[in-house]
N, C-alpha and C positions, 0 to 999 in steps of 0.2 A: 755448305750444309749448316744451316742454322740446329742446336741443340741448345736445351734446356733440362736446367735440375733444379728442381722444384724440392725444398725439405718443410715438411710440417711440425713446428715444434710446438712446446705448449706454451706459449707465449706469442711468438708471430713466424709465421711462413715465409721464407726466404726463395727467392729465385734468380737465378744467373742464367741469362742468355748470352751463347757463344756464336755471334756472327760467323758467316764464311770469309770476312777478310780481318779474322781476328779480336774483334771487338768484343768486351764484356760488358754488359748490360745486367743493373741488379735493380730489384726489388725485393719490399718487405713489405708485408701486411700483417695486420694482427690475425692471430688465429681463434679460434671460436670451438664451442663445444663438438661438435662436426668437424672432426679434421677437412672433408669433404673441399666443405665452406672456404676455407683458406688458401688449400691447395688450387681452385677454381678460379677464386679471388687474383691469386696471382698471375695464373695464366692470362685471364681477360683485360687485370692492368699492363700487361705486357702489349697485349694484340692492340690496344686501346680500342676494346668493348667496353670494358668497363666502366659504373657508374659516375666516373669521375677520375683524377688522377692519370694523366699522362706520362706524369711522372718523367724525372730524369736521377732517378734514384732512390728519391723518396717521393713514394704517391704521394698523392693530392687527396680530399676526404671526398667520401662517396656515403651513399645511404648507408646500406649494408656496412656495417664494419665501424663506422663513427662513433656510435652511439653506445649505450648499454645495452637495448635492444637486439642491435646489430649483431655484438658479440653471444649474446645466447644465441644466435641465428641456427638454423638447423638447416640443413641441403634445401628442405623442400619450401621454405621459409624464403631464404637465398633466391630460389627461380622464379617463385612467385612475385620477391620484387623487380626480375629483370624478364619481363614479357615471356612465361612459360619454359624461360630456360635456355632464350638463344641469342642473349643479349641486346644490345644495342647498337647497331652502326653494323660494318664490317670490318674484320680484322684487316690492319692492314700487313703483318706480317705472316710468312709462312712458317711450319717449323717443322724441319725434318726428322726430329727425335726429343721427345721426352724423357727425361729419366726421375721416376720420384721414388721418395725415400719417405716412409713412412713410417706411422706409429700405430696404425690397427692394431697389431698385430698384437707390439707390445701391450697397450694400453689392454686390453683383453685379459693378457695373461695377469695384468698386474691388479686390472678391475675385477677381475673371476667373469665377462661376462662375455664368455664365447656361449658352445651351442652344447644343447644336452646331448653326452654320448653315452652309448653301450660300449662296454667292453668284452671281447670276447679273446679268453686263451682257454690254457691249454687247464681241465681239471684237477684240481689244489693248486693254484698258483692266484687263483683269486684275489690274495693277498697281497701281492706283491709289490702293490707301489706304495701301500700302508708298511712293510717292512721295512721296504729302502733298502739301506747297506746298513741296518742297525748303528748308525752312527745318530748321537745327538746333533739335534738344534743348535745348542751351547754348550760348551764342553763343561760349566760348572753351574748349567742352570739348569734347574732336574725341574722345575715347572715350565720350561718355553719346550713348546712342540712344533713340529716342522710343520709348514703350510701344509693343505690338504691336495689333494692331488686336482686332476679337473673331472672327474667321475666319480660321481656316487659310489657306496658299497655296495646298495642293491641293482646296482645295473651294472655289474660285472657278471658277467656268466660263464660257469665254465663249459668246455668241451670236452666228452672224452675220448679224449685220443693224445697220443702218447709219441714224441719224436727221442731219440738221442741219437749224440754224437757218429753212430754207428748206421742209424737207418729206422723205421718202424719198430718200435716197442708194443705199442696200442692203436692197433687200425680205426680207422675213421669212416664209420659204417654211415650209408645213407640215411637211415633212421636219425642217427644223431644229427645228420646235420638238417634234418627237417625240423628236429626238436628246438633247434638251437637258434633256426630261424624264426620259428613261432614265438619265442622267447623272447629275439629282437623284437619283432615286429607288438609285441603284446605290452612294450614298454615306449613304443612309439616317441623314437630316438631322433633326430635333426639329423647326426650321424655317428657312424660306426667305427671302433676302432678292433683292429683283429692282432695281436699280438701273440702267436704260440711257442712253445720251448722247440728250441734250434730251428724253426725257422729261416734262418740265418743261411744255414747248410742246408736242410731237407724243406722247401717249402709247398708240397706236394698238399698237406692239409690246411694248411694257410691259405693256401691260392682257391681250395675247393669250397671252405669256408667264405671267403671273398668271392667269389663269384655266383655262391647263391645268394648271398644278401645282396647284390646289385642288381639281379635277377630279382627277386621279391621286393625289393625297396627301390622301384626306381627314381630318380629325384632326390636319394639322401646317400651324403659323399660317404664311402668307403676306405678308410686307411689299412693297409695293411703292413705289417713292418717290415716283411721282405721286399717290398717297394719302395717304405719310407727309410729306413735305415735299416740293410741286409748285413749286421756286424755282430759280433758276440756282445754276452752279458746282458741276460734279459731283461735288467731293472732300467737301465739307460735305455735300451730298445723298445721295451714296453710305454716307459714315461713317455718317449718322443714321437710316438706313433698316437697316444693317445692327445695327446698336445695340436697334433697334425690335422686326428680328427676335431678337435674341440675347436680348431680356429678355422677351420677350411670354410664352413657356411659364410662367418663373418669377413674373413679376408674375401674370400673369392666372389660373395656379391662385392665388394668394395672395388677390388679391381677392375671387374666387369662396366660397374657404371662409370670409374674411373676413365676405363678405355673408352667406354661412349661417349662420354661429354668430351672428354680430350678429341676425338677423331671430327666430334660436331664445330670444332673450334681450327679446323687443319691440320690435326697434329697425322705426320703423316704416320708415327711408330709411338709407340709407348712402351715405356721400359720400366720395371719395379727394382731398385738397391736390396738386396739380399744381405746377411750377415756377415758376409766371408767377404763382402768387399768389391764383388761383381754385377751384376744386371741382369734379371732375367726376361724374355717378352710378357706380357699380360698373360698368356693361355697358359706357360709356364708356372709362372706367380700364385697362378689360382690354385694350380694344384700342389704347389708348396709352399703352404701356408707358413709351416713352421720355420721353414730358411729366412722367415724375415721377422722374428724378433726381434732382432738389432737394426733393422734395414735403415734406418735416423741416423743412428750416431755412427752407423760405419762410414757414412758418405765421408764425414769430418776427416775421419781416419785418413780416406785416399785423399783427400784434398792438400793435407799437411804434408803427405808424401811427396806432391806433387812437388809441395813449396821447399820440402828439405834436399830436392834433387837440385830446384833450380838454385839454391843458394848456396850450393857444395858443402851442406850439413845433410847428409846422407843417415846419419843418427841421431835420435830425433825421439824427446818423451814430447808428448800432446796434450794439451788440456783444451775443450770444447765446453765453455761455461756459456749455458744460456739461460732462457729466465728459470728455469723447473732444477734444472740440476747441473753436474760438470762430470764430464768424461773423461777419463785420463783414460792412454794408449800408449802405446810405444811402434817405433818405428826404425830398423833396422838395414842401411844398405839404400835406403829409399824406399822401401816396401813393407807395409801393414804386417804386424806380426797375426800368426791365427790362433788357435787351440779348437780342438773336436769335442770339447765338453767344457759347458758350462752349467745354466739356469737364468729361467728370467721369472721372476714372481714364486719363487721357491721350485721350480718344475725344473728339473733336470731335463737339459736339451742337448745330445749328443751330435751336433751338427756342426760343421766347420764356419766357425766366426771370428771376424776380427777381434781380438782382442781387448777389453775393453772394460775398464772398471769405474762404475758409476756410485757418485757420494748424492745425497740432497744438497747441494750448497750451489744453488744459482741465485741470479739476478734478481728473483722474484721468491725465495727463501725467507721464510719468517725467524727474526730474531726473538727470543723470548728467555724469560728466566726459568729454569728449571727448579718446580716444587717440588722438586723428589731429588733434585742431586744439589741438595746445601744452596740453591741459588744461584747455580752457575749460569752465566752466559749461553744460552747454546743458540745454533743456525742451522734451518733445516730441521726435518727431510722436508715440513709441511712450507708447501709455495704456495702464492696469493695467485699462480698461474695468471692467466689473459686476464681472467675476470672476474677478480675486481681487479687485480693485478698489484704492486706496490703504491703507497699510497701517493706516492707525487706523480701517478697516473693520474691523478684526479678522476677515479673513475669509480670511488665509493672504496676504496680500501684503506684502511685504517692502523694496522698492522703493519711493525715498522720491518724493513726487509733491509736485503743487499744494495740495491739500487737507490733505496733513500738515505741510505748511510753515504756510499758512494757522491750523492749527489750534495748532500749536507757539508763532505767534506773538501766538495767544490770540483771533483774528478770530472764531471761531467755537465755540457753547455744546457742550461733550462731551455734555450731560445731555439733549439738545433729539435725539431720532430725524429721520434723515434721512427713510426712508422704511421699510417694513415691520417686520426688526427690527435695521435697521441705526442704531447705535447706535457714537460717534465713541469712540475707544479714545487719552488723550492718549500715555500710556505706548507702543505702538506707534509713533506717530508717530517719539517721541522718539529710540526703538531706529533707525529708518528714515534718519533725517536726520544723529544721532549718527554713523552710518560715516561719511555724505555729509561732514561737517565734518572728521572725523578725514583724511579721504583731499586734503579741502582745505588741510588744514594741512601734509599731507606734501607738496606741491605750492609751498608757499613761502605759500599765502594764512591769514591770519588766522582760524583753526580756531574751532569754538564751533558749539553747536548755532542757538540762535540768529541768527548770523552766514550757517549753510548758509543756513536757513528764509529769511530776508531776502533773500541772493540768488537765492532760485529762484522770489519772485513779482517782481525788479526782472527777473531773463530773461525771466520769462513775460510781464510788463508790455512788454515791449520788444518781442518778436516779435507781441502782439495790434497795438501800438501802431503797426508798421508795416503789418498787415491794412487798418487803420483809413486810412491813409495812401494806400492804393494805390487804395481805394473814393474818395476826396474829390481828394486834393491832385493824384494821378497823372491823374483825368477834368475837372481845372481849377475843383475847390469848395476854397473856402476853409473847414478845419473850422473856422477862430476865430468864424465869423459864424454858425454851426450849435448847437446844444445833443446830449449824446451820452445814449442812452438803454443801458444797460447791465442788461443780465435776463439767467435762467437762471442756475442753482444758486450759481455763484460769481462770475457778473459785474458784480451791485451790488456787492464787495467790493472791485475794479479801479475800479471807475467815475474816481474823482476823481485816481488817478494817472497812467491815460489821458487826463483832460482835459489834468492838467496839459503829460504830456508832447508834448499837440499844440496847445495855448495857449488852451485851449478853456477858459469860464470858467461852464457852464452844464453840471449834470447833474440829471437826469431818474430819480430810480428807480422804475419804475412799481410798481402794486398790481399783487401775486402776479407777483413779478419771478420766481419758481421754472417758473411753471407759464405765461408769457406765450405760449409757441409755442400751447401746447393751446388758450389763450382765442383767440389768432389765430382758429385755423381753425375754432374755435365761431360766430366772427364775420365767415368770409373770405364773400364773393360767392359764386354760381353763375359759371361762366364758360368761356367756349370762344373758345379762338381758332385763326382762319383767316387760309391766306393762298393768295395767288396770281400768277404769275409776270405783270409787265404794264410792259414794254420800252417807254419814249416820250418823248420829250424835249417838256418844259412848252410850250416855244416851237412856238406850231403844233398843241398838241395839242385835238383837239377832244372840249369835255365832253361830247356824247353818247356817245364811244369810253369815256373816264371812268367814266362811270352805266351802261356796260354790263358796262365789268370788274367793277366793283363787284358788280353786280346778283347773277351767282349764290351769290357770298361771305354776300349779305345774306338772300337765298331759304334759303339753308343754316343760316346762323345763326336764322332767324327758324324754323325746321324744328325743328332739334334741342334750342333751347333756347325753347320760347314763353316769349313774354309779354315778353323779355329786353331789355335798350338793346341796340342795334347803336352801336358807336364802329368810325368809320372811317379808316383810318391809309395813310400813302404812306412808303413806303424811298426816299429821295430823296437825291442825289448831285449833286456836278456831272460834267459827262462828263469821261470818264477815269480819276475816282477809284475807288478800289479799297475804299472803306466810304461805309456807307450813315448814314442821320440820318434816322428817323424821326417823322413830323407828322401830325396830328389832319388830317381833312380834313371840313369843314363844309359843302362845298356841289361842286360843281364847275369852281369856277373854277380855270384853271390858274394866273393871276396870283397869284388870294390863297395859292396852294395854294406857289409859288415865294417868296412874302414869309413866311408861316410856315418853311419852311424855311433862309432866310438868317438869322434870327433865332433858329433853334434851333442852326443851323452856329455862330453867331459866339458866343452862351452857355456850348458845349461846347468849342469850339478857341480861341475869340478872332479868329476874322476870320470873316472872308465877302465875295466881291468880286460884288455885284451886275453885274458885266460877264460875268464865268461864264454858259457856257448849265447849264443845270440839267434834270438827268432822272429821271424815275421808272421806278423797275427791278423792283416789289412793290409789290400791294395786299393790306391786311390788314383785316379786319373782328373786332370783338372784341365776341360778342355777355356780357351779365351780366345778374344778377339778385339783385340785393343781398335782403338779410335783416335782420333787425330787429338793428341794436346793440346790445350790451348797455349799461347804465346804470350806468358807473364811481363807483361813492361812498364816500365812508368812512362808517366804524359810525356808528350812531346814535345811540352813549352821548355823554355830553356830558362825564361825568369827565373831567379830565384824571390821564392812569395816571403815577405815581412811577416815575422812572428810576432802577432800577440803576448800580451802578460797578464799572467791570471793569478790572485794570489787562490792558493790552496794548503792542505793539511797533509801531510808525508810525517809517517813517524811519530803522531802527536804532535808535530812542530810546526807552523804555519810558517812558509817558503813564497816568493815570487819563481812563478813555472812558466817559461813560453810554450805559445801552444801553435803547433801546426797543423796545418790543416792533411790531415791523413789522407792520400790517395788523388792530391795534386803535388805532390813532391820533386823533385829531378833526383835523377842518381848522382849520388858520391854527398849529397845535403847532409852533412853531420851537425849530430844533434846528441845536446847534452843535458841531462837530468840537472836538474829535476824541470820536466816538461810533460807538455800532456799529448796525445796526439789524439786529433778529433776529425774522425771521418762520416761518411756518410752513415754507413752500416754500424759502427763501432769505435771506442775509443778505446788510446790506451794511455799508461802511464808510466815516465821513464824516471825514475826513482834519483835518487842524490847518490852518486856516487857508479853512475850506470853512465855508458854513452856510445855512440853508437853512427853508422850513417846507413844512404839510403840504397840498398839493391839496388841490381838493374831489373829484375825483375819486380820492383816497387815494393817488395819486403822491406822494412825496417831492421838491422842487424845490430842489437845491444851487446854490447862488452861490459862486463865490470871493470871497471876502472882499476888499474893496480894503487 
């Protein structure tokens, strides 16, 4: 069974195909305003359709994609230049599963530029996502206000009718809902969102609501929040239902064409990366939208997992620096940490996602001095993205970034193609950084090209380094007791100045650190999760009431995904508190189900008072269906290859580094900083005072040096 995961970043598209007799096969391509574009791109240089580029790791140049042209290229731009759409040649491989990880979704949330929605709840509650939880922005900035929601104020409507805790308050007469359809329909919405109070529990006028707007609007999608998220606390419920409707149009044509050009090219399945870490099919995907705001950067997450099992570091901070930005994660045991609430673009989103905290400090991150804070140094959030991209792209960018500092300071080969016919330009750089220092020096600081370059990866180092921080030290993990796995284009080259700067004495560079999000999701699960509202305090609770909430969660999960494990999960609290702590639940006992829970309480906070009554507020069922692993190894030459020497810049201090060639290695090859390692997809950099040998699973394992 041939599989493929495809990730679209802003900078270039990555792809890993996993042979049936093991084999990994990668590509990168640049990516384009069109995520489309890229994701396509890669497929066809795979199948070798494509306009060029056979590729044995790194394409070759092709039309599309070469040029400045290319990268503005737009899908229907793209087909036009390959014969209406169906290529060139025929494939000559098959593929039996797709898996892509996308950024619709996000990029939407973050650009404001999903679909216009109506809102529909419950009469006076209009308000409600302008409320929020009455918490500021900033806690001492009384001028910054929270983003705005994704709906208008004049396209919320209310409904009169009235649910609580108990049953009907305020009947919901046919009139009104005739009224309220006219209402939609008179504001002629893309789509709908229906969010009413308790819901959750009573959704008898929600669903009536919903079914006449799908009945009068047909052709414009429907969210409702007893179907998008059936849980207490209408501010999260409301937010994520209207989130759901505002991306559904955009994602779900995206998937749609997705799955037809992938099927016109053999794919015999197609899969979309969800937030939580799993895979859903295309028909799935379309209709939940909102589970894949993070669908990109969780792939990374499973991929590190992957690599922290095979290398018997089972715990595991992550950093994914790619050109736009860097994600730091954490990874426990071997396995992706979650949470059921986060936000992407200020929208509160209550849906179970990997874990994941994202800075502006990638590859393609602009350095600049800040006129507003004394002159300071800063990096990020704004990236020179694909295009123009940094300027030793030679591709018109002129703005010095991470990647020209990096390359200034000798980290990285000019003569080595990044991807298509992107090709590192030192001269550029130098032009880039040269202001940067000149305008340094008129500032009062110690001018020099060199001197910019050096400051702008110790800023960049510093703002990842506190990402890293707020995933471990802020949720009560200590990273000294952890190992940091550092992938994507330019995050093996931070690795060892992150450890240092968190006391961390263990780095990890996995095999095909460039391309590890796309092996992720080559490798992620099948998986679906559900939940459902189930209000009870432990004490007194009887397990048949248990096995019955349970029950339809499990009849669902065992429905839409055969074959699948069911994992059964409690949101568990003690009464009064205002967060939940979620627990595996093995059987029905409420005692055992209370002692998992005080032990998961006192890991994460540090206490837990067994005299607390304790209650369950959510059940969750997580059904999956795992897939064959791929088999992580290094080559199978036995030479050992002659290292290179490169002089470059560590610490401000100019050092001879050898450099090896990353991802032709043998196991047991030890290697000692200050060195560079330079592979296909990505390089990295093993610091003075750092050293290390080679996995068998062709990960690179750094020690600090006692």
């Amino acid at each position: 069974m041939t599989r493929l995961g495809v990730d679209v970043g802003g900078t270039f598209t990555d792809l890993v195909a996993i042979e049936p007799d093991g084999r990994i096969h990668v590509r990168k391509v640049v990516s384009t305003e069109d995520p489309a574009v890229g994701f396509l791109r890669a497929i066809d240089d795979y199948l070798g359709t494509g306009d060029g580029g056979r590729g044995t790791g790194v394409p070759g140049k092709r039309e599309a994609g070469s040029g400045k042209r290319g990268d503005r290229a737009t899908i229907d731009e793209y087909w036009g230049k390959r014969e209406g759409g169906r290529g060139k040649g025929k494939a000559e491989r098959g593929i039996d599963l797709l898996v892509h990880g996308t950024t619709v979704a996000t990029n939407a949330l973050l650009e404001r530029r999903g679909a216009r929605v109506v809102l529909v709840t419950t009469a006076g509650f209009e308000d409600l996502l302008w409320l929020r939880r009455q918490d500021r922005a900033a806690l001492y900035d009384l001028a910054r206000d929270h983003p705005p929601p994704a709906v208008a104020r004049d396209d919320v409507i209310g409904a009169v009718e009235r649910m609580s805790a108990d049953g009907v308050v305020t009947p919901l007469a046919a009139s009104e809902i005739a009224r309220v359809v006219r209402e939609v329909r008179a504001r002629a919405p893309q789509s709908v969102a229906v969010a009413c109070l308790f819901a959750f529990r009573h959704r008898e006028h929600e669903r009536a609501l919903a079914l006449a707007l799908r009945a009068a609007l047909p052709g414009i999608p429907v969210a409702a929040s007893h179907e998008v998220l059936p849980v207490f606390r209408e501010y999260e419920r409301t937010s994520t239902t209207t989130a759901e409707a505002y991306l559904r149009p955009r994602v779900g044509g995206y998937v749609e064409r997705a799955a037809a050009e992938a099927a016109s090219r053999g794919v015999a399945a197609l899969r979309i990366m969800t937030s939580s870490g799993g895979t859903l099919d295309a028909g799935h995907a379309a209709g939940r939208a909102a589970t894949l705001a993070l669908s990109g950067p969780a792939g990374g997450v499973i991929g590190a997992g992957l690599v922290a099992r095979a290398v018997g570091l089972p715990d595991a901070l992550t950093l994914d620096m790619g050109g736009t930005s860097a994600d730091a994660s954490l990874v426990l045991g071997g396995e992706a940490l979650f949470e059921s609430a986060g936000s992407v673009g200020g929208i509160p989103l209550a849906l179970p996602a990997v874990l994941i905290e994202t800075v502006g400090a990638g590859g393609g991150s602009i350095a600049r001095l800040d006129a507003g804070g004394g002159g300071a140094l800063r990096v990020g959030p704004d990236s020179a993205g694909a295009m123009p991209g940094p300027a030793c792209y030679g591709r018109g960018g002129t703005a010095p970034t991470v990647t020209d500092a990096c390359l200034v300071l000798g980290w990285l080969d000019p003569t080595r193609p990044l991807a298509d016919a992107v090709r590192l330009d030192p001269s550029a750089a130098e032009r880039a950084l040269g202001a940067l220092g000149r305008a340094l020096g008129s500032r009062g600081a110690a001018p020099g090209l060199t001197r910019a370059a050096a400051g702008i990866v110790e800023v960049a180092t510093a703002v990842m380094a506190r990402a890293l921080k707020r995933v471990s030290v802020a949720r009560g993990v200590d990273p000294r007791r952890l190992a940091l796995i550092p992938f994507g284009g330019a995050g093996p080259l931070f690795g060892c100045a992150l450890a240092d700067a968190l006391g961390m004495t263990t780095v990890v560079v996995p095999p095909y650190p460039g391309v590890l999000s796309a092996l992720g999701l080559a490798a992620a699960a099948e998986r679906l999760d559900l939940v459902a509202s189930f209000h009870g305090a432990l004490d007194g609770l009887d397990p048949a009431a248990l096995a019955a909430g349970f029950a339809p969660l499990v009849q669902q999960g065992a429905v839409e995904l055969p074959g699948a494990a069911l994992l059964r999960l409690a949101d568990c609290r003690f009464a009064g508190q205002g967060y939940e702590v979620t627990v595996p639940v093995t059987g029905d006992d409420p005692a055992a189900i209370g002692g998992a829970f005080l032990a998961a309480h006192c890991a994460r906070y540090g206490h837990a008072d067994p005299s607390l009554p304790v209650e369950i507020v959510n059940l969750r069922v997580v059904a999956t269906r795992a897939v064959a692993l791929p088999a992580l190894a290094t080559p199978t030459r036995v030479a050992r290859p002659v290292a290179a020497r490169h002089e470059i810049i560590v610490g401000r201090r100019r050092v001879e580094a050898d450099v090896w060639p990353l991802g032709a290695l043998p196991a047991g090859l030890e290697i000692a900083g200050p060195a560079i390692l330079a592979g296909p997809d990505a390089s990295g950099l093993v610091e003075p005072g750092w050293r290390g040998a080679v996995h068998e699973s062709g990960a690179v394992v750094l020690e600090r040096a006692a």
